[in-house]
N, C-alpha and C positions, 0 to 999 in steps of 0.2 A: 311492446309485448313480444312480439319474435325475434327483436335485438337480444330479449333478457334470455327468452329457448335458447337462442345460437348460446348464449354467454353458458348457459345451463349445462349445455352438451360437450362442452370443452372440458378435456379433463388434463392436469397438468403430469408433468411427468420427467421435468429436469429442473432446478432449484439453483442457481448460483448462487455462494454467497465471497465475499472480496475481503480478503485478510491482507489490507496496505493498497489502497486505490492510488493509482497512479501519480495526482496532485497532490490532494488533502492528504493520503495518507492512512484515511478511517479504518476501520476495522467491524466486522459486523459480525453481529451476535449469534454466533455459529449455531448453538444450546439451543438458544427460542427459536428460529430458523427450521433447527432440524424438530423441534419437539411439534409446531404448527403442521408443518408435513406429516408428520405422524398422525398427529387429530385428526386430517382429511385425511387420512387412508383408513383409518379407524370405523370414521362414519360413512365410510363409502361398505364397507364390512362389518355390518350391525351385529351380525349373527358369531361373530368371530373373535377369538381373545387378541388378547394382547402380541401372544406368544404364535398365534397361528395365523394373522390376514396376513395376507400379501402384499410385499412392499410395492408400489406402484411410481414412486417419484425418486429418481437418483437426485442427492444432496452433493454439490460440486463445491469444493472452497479453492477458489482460483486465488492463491498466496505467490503471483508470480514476483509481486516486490515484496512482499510483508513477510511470506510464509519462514524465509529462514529466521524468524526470531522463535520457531521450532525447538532451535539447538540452544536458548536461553535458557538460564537455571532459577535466573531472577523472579521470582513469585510474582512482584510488581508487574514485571514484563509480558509475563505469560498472560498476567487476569487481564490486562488493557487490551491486546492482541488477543486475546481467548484461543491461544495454542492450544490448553488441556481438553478444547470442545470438539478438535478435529477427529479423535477419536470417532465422534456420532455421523462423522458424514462416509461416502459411500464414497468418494474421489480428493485428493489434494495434489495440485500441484504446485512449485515453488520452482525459481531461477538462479541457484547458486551464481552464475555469473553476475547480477547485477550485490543484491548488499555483499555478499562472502567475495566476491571478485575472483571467483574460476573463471576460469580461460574460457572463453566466448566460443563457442553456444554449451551450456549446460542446463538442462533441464529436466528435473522430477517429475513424474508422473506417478503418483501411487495409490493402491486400488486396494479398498478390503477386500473385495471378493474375490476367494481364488480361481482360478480361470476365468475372471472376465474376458480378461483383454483375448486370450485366446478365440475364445467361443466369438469376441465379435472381429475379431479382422483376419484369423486364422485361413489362409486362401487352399491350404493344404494341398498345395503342389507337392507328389508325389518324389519328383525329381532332384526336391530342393530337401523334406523331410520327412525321414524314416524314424517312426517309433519304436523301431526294432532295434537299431542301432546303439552303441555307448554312450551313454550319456546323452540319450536325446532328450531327458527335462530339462539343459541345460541350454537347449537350443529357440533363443528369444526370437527368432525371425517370423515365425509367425505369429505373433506379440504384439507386433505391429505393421499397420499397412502397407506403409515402405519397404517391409521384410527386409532388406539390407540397408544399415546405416549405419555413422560413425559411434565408436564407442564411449559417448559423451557420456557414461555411468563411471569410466576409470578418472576423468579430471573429479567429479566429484569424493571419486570411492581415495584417492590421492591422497587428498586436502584430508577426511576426516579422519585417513589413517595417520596423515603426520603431524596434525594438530589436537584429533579428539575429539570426544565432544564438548568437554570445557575449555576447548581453545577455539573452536569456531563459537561457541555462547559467547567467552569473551571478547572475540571481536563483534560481536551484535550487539551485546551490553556496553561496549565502548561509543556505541555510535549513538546510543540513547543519552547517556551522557555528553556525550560532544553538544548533542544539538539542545541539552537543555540548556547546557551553558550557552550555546547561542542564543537561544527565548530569554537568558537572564540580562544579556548584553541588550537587546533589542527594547526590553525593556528599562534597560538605563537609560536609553536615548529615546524615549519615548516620546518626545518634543518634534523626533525628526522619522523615526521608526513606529512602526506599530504592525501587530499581529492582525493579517487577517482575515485569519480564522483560528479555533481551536487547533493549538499545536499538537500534533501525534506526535510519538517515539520517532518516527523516522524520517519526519517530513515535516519541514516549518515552512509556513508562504507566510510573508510579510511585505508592508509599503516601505517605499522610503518615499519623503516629503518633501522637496526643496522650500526655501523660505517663502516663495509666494504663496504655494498652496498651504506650506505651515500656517502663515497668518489669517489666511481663510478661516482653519480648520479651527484657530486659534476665537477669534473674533467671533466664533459660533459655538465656542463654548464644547470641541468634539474631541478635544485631544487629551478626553480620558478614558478607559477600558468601557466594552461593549461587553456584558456577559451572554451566554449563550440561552440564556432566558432574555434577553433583550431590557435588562435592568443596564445603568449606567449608573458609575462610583468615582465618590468623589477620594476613596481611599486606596490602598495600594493594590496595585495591579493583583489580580485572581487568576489561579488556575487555568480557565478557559474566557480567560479576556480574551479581546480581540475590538475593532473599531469597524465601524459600516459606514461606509463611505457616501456621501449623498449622491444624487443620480449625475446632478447636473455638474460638479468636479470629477466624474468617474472616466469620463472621456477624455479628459483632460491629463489627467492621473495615469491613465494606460497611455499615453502618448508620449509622459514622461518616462516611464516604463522601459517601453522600447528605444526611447534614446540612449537612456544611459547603459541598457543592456550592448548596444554598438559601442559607447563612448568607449568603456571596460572593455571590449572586446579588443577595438581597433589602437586601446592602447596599450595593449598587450598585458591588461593587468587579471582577468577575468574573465569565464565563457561560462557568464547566471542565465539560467532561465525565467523569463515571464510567462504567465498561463494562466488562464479563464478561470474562473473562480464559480460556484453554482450561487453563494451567497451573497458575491458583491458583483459591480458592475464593471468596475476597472481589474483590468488585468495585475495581477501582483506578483514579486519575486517566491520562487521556489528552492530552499535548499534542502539537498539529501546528501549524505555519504553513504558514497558505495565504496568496496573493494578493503586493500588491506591499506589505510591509510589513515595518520593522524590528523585530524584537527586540532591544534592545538590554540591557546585562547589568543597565544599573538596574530594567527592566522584567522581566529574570528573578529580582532578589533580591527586588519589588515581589509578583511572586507568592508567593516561599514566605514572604516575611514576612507576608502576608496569611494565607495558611494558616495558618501559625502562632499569628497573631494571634484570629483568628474561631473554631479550634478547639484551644484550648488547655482549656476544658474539659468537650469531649465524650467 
């Protein structure tokens, strides 16, 4: 009973939500997110409309891998990533340096409300800013804590003056495409590859198999699509297939993982990453394209035949 008072007396007051998680990918439903928030503020202010209670919970969309698919024009893209929802939150920030590939370190931070930032990191040394002076709304240093830092707003402001905004959409829309065609290959070879997990726009994690644990997977009847309702088909691969790895191969499977991530390495053909998965138990490969660069389809067959190739007998 005084567990549930303490729980009772907490009252929230910052909201994350993740537009491109780091692994998988996902994307989170910015709209229901921010609309839940609003219902507790609502009934926290019985007496009050719509239009008059007090906001009490900051909505954050931390889009530091995801968020540049912003600059996308693709309908498709936008609904899957829920760009048009960012509108309703009260902070977004995104890393042009990682998908767009500006020059390292660039990063957006932007804020509906005007003067936030001032009002909270504003140190208002006298000696550093004068309101009196020319153009002193143009003076960001008290904007932020650090008051003096590099001007990491000009590599961005660069890029989207020499390309657009239909030139940086285009290369975000290219990268969704590249990696579907990856998920289309992956699932050619689906004897030796499998998804797993549901594939995002910007991010595919997938196994590779060598022929031992093939035949395992093989001899137990698994080496067909997992859907994300946890049905299994016997017909062609779906949407958000993917395969689930049983516990007692899972350790097995990330130990293959990590070899062949070295083998690639050390023979100068590749530098993939493996990484923890929340659904499965073995570690699985990770790809993303970032930056301004093509994937082109000889370079996705280039990868699994390597794979293939380096760990055919781990």
């Amino acid at each position: 009973v005084k567990r549930r008072r303490r729980r009772r007396r907490r009252v929230p007051f910052f909201v994350a939500c993740t537009a491109g998680s780091t692994v998988r990918g996902s994307f989170d439903d910015i709209a229901k997110i921010v609309e839940i928030c609003r219902g507790y503020e609502s009934r926290q202010q019985p007496n009050c409309s719509q239009q008059q209670y007090e906001r009490s919970i900051w909505v954050h969309v931390d889009g530091a891998w995801g968020g540049s698919a912003i600059f996308s024009s693709r309908s498709e893209i936008r609904s899957i990533t829920h760009m048009d929802e960012i509108r309703h939150a009260d902070s977004f920030t995104f890393n042009p340096h990682k998908m767009l590939g500006a020059p390292q370190q660039t990063t957006a931070f932007i804020v509906r409300h005007r003067n936030a930032l001032r009002e909270a990191n504003a140190a208002g040394a006298k000696y550093l800013f004068d309101p009196r002076k020319n153009g002193a709304e143009y003076d960001l240093g008290d904007l932020s804590y650090t008051c003096g830092r590099r001007t990491d707003a000009v590599k961005l402001w660069a890029m989207w003056k020499y390309y657009g905004r239909s030139g940086l959409g285009s290369r975000v829309d290219q990268k969704v495409d590249e990696l579907e065609c990856f998920v289309s290959e992956v699932r050619k070879r689906r004897n030796t590859f499998a998804l797993a997990c549901r594939p995002w726009p910007f991010n595919v994690n997938f196994f590779y198999f060598p022929p031992r644990i093939r035949e395992v997977l093989e001899q137990r009847g698994m080496l067909r699509p997992v859907f994300d309702d946890g049905d299994d088909t016997d017909g062609d691969d779906g949407e958000d297939s993917f395969i689930q790895i049983p516990d007692d191969i899972a350790k097995d499977l990330a130990e293959v993982s990590v070899a062949l991530k070295l083998r690639l390495h050390e023979a100068g053909e590749m530098i993939i990453p493996y990484q923890p998965l929340s659904n499965q138990q073995a570690d699985c490969f990770r790809l993303v394209v970032a930056g301004k660069k093509d994937l082109k389809k000889s370079d996705i067959c280039h990868i699994l035949d390597m794979m293939e190739k380096y760990g055919a007998d781990l």
